[in-house]
C-alpha positions, 0 to 999 in steps of 0.5 A: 767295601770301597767302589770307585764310579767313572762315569762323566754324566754328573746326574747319573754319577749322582744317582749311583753314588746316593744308590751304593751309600744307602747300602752302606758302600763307601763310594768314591767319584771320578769324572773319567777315565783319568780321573779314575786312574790317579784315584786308584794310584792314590786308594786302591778301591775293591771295585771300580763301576765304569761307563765306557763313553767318557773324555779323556780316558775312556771305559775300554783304555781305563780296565787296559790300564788297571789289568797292566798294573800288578799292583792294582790289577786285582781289583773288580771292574764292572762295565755299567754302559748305555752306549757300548751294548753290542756283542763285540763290545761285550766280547772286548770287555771280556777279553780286557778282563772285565768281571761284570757288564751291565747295560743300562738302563736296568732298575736299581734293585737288580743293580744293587743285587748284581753288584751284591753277588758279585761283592760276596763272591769276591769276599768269598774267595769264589771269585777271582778277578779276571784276567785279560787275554789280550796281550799285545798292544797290537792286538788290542789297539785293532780291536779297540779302534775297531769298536771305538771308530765303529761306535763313534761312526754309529754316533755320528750318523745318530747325530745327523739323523738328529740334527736332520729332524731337528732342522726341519722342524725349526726351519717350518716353525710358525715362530723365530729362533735364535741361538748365540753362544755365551758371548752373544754371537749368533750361531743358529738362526731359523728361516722365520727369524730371517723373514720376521727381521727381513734379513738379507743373509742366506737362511742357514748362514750364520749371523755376524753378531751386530746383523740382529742386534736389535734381538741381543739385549733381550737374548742376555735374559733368560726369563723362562715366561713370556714377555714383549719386546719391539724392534726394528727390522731390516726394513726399518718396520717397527715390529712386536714380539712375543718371547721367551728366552731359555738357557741351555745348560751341560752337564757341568751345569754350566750356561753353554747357550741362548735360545730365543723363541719369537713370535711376530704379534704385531699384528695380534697387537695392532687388532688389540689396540683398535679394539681397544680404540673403539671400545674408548670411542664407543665409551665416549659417545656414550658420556657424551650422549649422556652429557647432551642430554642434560643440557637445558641451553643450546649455547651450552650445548653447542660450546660443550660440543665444540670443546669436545670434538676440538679435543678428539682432533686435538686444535685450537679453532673452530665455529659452530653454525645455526642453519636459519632457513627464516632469514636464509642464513647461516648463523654463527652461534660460537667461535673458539681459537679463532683469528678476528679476521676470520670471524668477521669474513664469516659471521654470516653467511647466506644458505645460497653462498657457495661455501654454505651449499658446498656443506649443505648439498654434501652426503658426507657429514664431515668434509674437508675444505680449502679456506676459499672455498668456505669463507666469502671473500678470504685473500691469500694473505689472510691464509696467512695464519696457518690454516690451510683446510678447513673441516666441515662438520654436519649437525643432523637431525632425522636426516635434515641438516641444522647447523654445522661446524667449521675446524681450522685444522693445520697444514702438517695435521693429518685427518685419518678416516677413524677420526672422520668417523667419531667426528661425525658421531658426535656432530649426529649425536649433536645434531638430534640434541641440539635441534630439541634444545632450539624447539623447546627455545622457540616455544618458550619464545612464543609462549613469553611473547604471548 
């Protein structure tokens, strides 16, 4: 036996199709109504299976067309609908001549054993395809408007029910979404995407497609994992996300639309990067612990020191000091990068000079200084190299100040407070090595003397 399906959906047509082969039917495929009809006029099936819901020529207008051919008027048609169910829509079908009508879903052994008894009783002679009752054209528009315009209004008020509950639920999602069309242009846009982008636009409305450009590129990927992406929102912010881009695909398997889902990180990242900073800093006070440590000279000591916070401040200059109480001075023990003009304003200094009490008398370990404050007798044309604050830091020990550092640091350098923080790490982790370095000089001193 020869069945001809009309059904739109491909999966369901598909389905049908694998169902009636594995029971030895040859089947034949229509995509609608339409369809259907130019196949039965080029080979007459014995049996046409049809949804009702189809484009072009729906289920109802396809059987009118078949009972008003004498030619073909004879073959059985089975209505097999998930949308048209109710009993009006069984009485038309009845009355246009229809020999079976199943509503979906139903499982496929109770298909294939309708269709079954339905085929054998057709073979038989039992059966005699059904004739319409409808015979004016009148009279069938009416009844066919009546239930294709009650069914479409039932439709559409399932679809704004539909669109009502998906609204809300996008419009209260923690994450943006964005949906543009094949083209790229924007046809959704959700109240977080307005907030994440700080978009001025009404939320609701749709975007021009430049308005998110910033979102496009990634949008053009469909990836189906997570990645990161950055932009630049309308505010000129610098913002991080977290997305995932989907492809919505119809039932022609064909790419219809984008949808982007984004999720503001920045500041899930920015935590990220400051643990990951401290977790380096704790790291390198750990070596540099380690490095003091092993330091048998404190000229070795203090050039490793400086290096080292020179490098975590990234400049060129710097000088390390010794507090001598003895001979009531400040000592300078090493000098990096420095101007020879510099050095020679600042070799030594008396503890009571006011540059020397404005660092020892500080309860800050680290301070920032304007140059004539710190070097005695400095002159405005010896600024002249650039340095316009100088960043002091204090080498203690057990709470007593030994020696401290002076960083040249430049006019357009910002010092940040975490960097004021490990600076003083490291001028307290110097501090204690070095105080033990110079009493193990001193004491080989006093032994070498005597």
């Amino acid at each position: 036996m020869k069945i001809l399906i009309a059904e739109d959906s491909k999966n369901d047509r598909m389905l049908l199709k694998k169902l009636l082969t594995s029971c030895n039917y040859e089947v034949i495929e229509a995509s609608n109504g339409l369809e259907a009809l130019e196949s039965v006029n080029t080979s007459k099936p014995d049996m046409i299976i049809s949804d009702i819901m189809m484009p072009k020529m729906d289920g109802f207008t396809l059987l009118r067309n078949i009972k008003k051919n004498k030619e073909i008027r004879d073959i059985l048609f089975i209505f097999y609908t998930a949308n048209y169910v109710s009993n009006k829509d069984k009485q038309l079908a009845t009355k246009l001549g229809v020999s079976l009508f199943i509503v979906k879903p139903i499982e496929p052994k109770e298909l294939l054993k309708k269709i079954e008894i339905v085929s054998k009783k057709y073979t038989s002679g039992q059966l005699k395809p059904t004739q319409p009752v409808i015979e004016t054209e009148e009279e069938y528009l009416r009844q066919y408007s009546d239930r294709v315009f009650g069914k479409l209004e039932e439709k559409y008020n399932e679809l704004m029910d539909t669109k009502k509950f998906l609204d809300a639920i996008l419009e209260d999602m923690a994450d943006g979404v964005i949906v543009t069309d094949t083209d790229m242009n924007m046809v959704y846009c959700n109240k977080r995407m307005h907030e994440i982008m700080q978009c001025d636009l009404p939320v609701g409305k749709n975007s021009p497609m430049g308005h998110h450009m910033p979102c496009i590129p990634d949008m053009r990927y469909a990836r189906h994992e997570l990645f990161e992406t950055e932009i630049i929102n309308k505010k000129d912010n610098m913002i991080h996300l977290e997305c995932i881009i989907s492809s919505a695909i119809n039932e022609e398997g064909e790419m219809s639309k984008h949808i982007g889902v984004f999720r503001d990180v920045t500041e899930r990242n920015r935590a990220r990067e400051e643990i990951d900073k401290k977790n380096r800093e704790i790291t390198l006070l750990y070596d540099i612990d380690r490095l003091f440590s092993s330091f048998s000279g404190s000229d070795d000591l203090i050039e490793c020191a400086l290096d080292k916070v020179m490098d975590v401040l990234q400049i060129e200059g710097g000088c390390v000091y010794i507090v001598d109480e003895e001979h009531d001075m400040a000592v300078v023990k090493l000098c990096k990068g420095l101007p020879s003009k510099f050095i020679e304003l600042i070799e030594k200094q008396p503890l009571d000079s006011p540059g020397v009490q404005a660092v020892l008398s500080s309860d800050r370990v680290v301070n920032l200084f304007v140059p004539s404050i710190r070097i005695p007798g400095i002159t405005e044309a010896d600024q002249g190299y650039g340095v316009e604050q100088i960043f002091t830091v204090q080498l203690r020990s057990k709470g007593k100040v030994i020696g401290f550092a002076d960083l040249m640091v430049s006019p357009y350098m910002e010092i940040h407070e975490e960097d004021m923080n490990l600076v003083e790490s490291i001028g307290n982790l110097c501090g204690f090595a070095l105080e033990n370095l110079l009493m193990h000089e001193m004491f080989e001193k006093l032994v070498v003397n005597k």
